[in-house]
Backbone bond lengths (Angstrom), bond angles and torsions (degrees), N, CA, C in turn:
res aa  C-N    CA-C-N  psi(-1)  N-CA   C-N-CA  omega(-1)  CA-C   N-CA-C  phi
1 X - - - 1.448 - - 1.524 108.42 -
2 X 1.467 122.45 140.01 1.192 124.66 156.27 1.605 117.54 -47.39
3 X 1.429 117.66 148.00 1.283 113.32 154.99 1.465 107.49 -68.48
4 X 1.045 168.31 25.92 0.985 144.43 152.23 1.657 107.02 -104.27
5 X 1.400 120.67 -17.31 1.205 127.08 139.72 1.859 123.08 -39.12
6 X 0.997 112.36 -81.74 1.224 139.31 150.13 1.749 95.43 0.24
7 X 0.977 111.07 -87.81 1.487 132.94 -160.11 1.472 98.56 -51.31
8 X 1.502 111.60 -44.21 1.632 118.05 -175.93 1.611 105.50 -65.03
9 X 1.370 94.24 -30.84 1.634 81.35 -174.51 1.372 136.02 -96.37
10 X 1.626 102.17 -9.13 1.610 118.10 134.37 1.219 141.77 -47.63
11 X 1.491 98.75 -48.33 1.255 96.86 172.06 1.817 110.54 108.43
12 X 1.701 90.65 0.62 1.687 102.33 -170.44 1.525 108.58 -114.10
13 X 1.264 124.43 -172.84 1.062 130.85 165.13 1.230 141.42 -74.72
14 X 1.152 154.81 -156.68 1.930 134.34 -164.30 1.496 85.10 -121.51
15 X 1.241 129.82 -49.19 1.371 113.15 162.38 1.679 147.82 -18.94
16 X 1.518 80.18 -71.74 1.646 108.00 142.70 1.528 124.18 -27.99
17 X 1.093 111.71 -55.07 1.582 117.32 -170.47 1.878 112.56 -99.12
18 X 1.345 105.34 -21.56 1.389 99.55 151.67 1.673 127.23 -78.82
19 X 0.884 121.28 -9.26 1.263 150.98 165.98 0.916 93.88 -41.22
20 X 1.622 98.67 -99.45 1.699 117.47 -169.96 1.290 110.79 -39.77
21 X 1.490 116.22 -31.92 1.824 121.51 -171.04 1.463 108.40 -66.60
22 X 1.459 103.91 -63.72 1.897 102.30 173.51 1.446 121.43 -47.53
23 X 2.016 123.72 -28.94 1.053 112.64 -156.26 1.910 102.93 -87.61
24 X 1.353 88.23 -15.99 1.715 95.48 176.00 1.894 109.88 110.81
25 X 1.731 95.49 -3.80 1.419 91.82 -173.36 1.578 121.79 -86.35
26 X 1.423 98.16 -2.98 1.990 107.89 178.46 1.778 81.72 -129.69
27 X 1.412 104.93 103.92 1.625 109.71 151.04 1.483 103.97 -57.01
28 X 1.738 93.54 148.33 1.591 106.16 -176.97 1.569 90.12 178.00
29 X 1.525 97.01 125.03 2.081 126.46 158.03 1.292 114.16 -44.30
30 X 0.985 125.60 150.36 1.597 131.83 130.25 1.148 118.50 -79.47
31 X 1.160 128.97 124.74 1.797 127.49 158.63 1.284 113.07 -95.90
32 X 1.488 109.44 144.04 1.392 114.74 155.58 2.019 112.07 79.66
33 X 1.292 96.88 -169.13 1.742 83.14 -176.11 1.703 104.04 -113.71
34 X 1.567 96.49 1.85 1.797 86.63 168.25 1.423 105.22 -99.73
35 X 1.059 128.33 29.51 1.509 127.67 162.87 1.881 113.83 70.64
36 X 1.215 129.97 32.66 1.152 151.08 -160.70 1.655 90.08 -78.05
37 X 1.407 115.06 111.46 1.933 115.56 177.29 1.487 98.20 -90.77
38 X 1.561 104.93 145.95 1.538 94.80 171.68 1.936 78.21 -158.19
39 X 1.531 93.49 145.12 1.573 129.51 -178.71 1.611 101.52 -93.92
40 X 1.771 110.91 127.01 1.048 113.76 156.46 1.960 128.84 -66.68
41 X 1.186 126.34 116.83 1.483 111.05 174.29 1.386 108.49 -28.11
42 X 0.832 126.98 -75.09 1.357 128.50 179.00 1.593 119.34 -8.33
43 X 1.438 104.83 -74.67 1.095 141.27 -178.47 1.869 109.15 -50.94
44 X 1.528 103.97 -24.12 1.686 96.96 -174.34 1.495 85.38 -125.04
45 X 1.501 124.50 27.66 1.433 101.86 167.64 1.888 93.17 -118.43
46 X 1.039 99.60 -22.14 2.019 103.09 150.83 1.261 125.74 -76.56
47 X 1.013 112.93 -19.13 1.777 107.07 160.51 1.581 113.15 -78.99
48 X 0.914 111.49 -68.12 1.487 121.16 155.87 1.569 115.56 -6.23
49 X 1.443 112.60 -90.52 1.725 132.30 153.58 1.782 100.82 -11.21
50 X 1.755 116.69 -71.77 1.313 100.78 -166.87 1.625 112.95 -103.25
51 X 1.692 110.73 45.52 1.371 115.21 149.71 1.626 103.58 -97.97
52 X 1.162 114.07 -2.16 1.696 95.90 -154.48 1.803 79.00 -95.77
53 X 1.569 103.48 -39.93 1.680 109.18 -177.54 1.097 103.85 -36.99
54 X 1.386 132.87 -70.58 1.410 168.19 -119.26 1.957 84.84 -89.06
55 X 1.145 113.87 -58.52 1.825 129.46 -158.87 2.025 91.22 -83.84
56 X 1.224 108.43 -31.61 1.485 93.84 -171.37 1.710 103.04 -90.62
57 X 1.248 116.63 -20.68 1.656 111.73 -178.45 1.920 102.20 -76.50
58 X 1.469 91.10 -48.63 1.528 88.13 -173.77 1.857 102.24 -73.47
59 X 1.068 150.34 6.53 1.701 150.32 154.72 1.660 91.36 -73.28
60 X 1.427 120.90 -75.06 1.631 127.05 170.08 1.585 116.59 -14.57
61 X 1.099 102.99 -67.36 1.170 104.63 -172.82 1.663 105.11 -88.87
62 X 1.165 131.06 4.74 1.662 122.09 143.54 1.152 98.73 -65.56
63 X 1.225 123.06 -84.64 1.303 117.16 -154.94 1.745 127.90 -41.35
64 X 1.309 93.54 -14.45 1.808 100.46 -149.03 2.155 75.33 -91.00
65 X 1.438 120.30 -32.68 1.018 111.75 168.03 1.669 140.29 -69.96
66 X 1.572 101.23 -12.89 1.114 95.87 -172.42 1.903 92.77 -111.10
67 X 1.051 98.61 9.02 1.502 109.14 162.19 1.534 108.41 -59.58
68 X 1.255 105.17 -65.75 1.521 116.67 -167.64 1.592 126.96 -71.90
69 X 1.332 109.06 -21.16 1.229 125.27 143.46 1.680 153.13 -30.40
């Protein structure tokens, strides 16, 4: 997928999704010799997968804190 694909299907901006590309957290290719990035589906339906991980441990562990409270 294009990043600008990518971005649509976040829901964010192209910024946004180069972001994630430089920081290492959305694997993504270079093609070609003008440097063209493109995301495997795969690859942004596993990123995807461990935001929800990422959003349901950190809700978990609110709650488990305001449990004790």
């Amino acid at each position: 997928m294009r990043l600008e694909d990518v971005a649509d299907e976040l829901n964010v901006n192209l910024p946004q999704v180069r972001s994630l590309v430089r920081s290492g957290d959305l694997p993504a290719i270079k093609i070609g010799g003008r440097g063209v990035w493109r995301v495997e589906r795969s690859e942004l339906e596993a990123y995807i997968q461990r935001q929800y991980t990422v959003a349901r441990e950190s809700t978990e562990a609110g709650t488990a804190e305001n449990e004790e409270k």
